[in-house]
N, C-alpha and C positions, 0 to 999 in steps of 0.2 A: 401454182403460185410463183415457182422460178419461172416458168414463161412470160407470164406477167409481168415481169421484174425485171428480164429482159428486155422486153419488149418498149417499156417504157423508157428504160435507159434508152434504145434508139431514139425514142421518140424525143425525148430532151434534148440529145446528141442533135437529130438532125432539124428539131424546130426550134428548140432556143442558145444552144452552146453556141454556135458558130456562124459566120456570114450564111443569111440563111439564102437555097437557091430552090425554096418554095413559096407558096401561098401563106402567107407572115399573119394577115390582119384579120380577124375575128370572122367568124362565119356565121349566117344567117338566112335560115330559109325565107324567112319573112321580112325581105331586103326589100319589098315594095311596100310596107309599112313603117319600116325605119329608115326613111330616106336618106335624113337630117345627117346621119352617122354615116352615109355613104358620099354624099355630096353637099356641103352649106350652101349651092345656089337655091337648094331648095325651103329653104330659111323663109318664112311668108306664104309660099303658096296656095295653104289652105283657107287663107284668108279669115283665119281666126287663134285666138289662143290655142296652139295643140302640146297636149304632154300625150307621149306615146312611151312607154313602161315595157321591156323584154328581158326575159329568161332564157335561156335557152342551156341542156343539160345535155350535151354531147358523148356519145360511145355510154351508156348506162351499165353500170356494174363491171367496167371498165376501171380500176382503181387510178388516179392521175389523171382522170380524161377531161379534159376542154369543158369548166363552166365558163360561161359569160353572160353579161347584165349589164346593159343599156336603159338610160332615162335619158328623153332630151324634151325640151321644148319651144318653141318658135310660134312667133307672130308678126305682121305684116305692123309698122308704124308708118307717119308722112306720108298720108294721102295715097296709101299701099304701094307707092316703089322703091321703098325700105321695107327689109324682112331681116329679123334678129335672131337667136335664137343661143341656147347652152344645149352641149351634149357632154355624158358623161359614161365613161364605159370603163365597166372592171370585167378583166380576162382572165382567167387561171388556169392554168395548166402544168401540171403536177407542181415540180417546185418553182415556176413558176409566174409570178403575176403580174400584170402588166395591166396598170389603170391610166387614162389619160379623161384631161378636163379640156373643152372647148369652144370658143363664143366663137359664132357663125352670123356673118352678114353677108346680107346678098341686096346688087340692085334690079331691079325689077323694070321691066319695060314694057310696053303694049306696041306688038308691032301690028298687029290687026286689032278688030273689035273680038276676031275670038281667041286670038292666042297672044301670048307672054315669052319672053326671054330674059331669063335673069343670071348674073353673075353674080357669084360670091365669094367671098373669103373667108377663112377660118384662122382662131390664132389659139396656139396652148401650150399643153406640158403633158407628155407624157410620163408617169410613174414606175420605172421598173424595180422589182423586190428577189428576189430568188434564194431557194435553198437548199443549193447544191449540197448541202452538208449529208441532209437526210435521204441521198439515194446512197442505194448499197450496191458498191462496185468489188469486182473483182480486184482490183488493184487500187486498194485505198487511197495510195498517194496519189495518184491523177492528178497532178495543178490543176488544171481545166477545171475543176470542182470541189478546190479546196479554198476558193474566193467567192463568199457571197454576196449575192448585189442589193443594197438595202436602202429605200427608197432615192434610188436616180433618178433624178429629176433633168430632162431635156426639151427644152421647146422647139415647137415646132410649127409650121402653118400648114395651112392645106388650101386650094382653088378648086372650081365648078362650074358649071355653065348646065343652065336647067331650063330646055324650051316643054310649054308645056301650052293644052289646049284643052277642052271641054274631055274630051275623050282621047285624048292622047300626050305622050309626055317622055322626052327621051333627054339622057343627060352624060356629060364625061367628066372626071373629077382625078383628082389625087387628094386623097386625104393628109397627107405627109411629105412635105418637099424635103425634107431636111433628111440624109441618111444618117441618123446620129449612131455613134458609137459609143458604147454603152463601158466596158470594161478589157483589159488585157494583163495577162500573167506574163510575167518574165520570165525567160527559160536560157538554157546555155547556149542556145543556138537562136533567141532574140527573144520575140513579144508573139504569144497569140490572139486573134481578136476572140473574145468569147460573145461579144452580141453585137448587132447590126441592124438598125432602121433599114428595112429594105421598102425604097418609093414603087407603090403600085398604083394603077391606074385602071380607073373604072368607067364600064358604061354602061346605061342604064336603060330600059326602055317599056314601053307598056301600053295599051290600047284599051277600049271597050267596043264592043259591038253587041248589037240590038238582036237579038234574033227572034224573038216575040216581044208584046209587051211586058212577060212577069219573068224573061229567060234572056240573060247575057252574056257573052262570053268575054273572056278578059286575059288574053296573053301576057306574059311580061318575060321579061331577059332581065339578068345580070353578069357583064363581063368582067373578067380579073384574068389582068395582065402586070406583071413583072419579072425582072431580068433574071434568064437562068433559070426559067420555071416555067411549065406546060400551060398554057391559055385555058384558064376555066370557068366556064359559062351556067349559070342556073338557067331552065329553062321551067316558066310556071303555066298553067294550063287552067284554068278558074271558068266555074260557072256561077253568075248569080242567080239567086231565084227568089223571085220575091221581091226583087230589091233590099232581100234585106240575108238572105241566106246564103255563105261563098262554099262552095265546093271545089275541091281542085286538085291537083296531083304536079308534082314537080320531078324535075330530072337536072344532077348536077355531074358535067361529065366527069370522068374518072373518080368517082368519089360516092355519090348515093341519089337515091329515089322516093318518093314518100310524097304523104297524102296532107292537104289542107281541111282545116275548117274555120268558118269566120261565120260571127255574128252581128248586125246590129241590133243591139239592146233596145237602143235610140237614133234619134237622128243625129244624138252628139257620143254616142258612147259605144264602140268595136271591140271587139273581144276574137282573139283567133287562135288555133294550136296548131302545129303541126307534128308530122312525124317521117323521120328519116331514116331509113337503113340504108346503111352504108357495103356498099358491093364492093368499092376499089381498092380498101387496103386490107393491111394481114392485120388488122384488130378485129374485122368483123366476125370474126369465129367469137370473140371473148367478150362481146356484148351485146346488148339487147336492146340497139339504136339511138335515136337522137330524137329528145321533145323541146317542144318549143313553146311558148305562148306569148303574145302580144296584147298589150290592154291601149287601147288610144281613147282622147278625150278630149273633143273642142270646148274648151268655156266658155268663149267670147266671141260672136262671130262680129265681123266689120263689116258683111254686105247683107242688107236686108233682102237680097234675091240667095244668099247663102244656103237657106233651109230649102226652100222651093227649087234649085239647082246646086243639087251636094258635090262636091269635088270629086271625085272618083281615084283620086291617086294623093 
């Protein structure tokens, strides 16, 4: 239990106390079904109502460990070269939490008959809460953790650019331009920062390929990049079968490895889980991995060739 304890105090220390000079913004194996929260160009694309609903319960039995829970949804208006959309995302991690609300627009273009490029914009507010009170330090008095931060509110916007084609679809984005600073404690020798909006930058990409009639394959990447922090990439590896069964296996460098699964229910209704074990840090001895689930749901679709040519991304 005091390892534990330890351990977690690190983990506060180096991912939320101070300018952070790692990977800041929520994690997600299933970052090719929640777009929306990685980039608003992609605001519309599916060319229907979509609400896409995630969990995701990181390091298990890991006391403090990374939940997060994403809902968003978006739909194409104006003769579909407007796409709209709300995302909404609560983070927690031990003391803690950090929720943000965002309305996303993107414009839409047709550069051929089969592909699209669309830009968008996002505008919000990030939520941060903490309570530093409740970890137990060797050195009580600590400043650093004797100021807790109860709902800060800072806005913020984020940009995107989303090319995307029948079977192909690659994108770069920052979700956050703004490094807001969140809190500082005064001390005799001045002010320390205790938290810090660190802007990171994303790219995105993914494919499908045929390899029989009833057997697909379907790679996809996700890159994260920001300042002062080792470049970290998902790499996904997906079989369809069936058209309607996803199998898959994933690899995130220096961090973890693990297996997908995805269902179509319907032609409107996905359901997916996954699972992670984490190889790169000194938690992975003290828990028993990372699950995921995803639920997506077109209500509405705008093109009546939609059902008979489904979006694949």
């Amino acid at each position: 239990m005091k390892v534990l304890k330890k351990i977690l105090s690190v983990l506060v220390l180096t991912l939320g106390s101070f300018t952070m000079s790692a990977q800041q913004d929520a994690m997600y194996t299933h970052y090719m079904n929640n777009t929306l929260v990685v980039n608003p160009g992609y605001a519309g694309s599916r060319d229907a109502l979509t609400i896409t609903a995630l969990h995701r319960s990181q390091w298990v039995d890991f006391k403090g460990a990374p939940i997060t829970q994403t809902i968003n949804m978006h739909a194409p208006i104006i003769n579909q070269h407007i796409g709209v959309g709300l995302s909404v995302l609560n983070d927690k991690m031990g003391p803690i939490n950090n929720s943000s609300v965002f309305v996303d627009f993107a414009y839409r273009m047709k550069l051929t008959e089969k592909s699209k490029l669309a830009f968008g914009l996002s505008a919000g507010a990030n939520i941060l809460q903490t309570n530093f009170n409740s970890i137990q330090l060797n050195q009580q008095s600590d400043p650093v953790y004797q100021n807790n931060i109860n709902n800060h509110v800072t806005p913020n916007f984020g940009f995107g650019a989303y090319y995307s084609r029948e079977r192909f679809y690659a994108g770069i984005s920052t979700p956050n331009l703004l490094q807001n600073s969140y809190s500082s404690v005064n001390q005799t020798n001045g002010s320390t920062l205790i938290s810090k909006e660190q802007r990171h930058y994303f790219f995105i990409a993914g494919t499908m390929l045929n390899l029989t009639d009833n057997l697909a394959f379907k790679p996809t990447t996700y890159i994260k990049v920001t300042a002062a922090a080792p470049i970290e990439a998902d790499f996904t590896a997906s079989f369809i079968i069936m058209k309607k069964l996803l199998v898959g296996a994933m690899f995130r460098t220096g961090d973890a490895a693990g297996a997908l699964l995805g269902f179509d229910i319907t032609d409107q209704f996905h359901i997916g889980y996954s699972f992670d074990w984490s190889y790169g840090v000194k938690t992975f001895k003290y828990n028993q991995g990372s699950h995921e689930i995803v639920l997506r749901y077109d209500f509405i679709f705008f093109e009546k060739e939609r059902i008979r040519s489904p979006r694949h991304f």
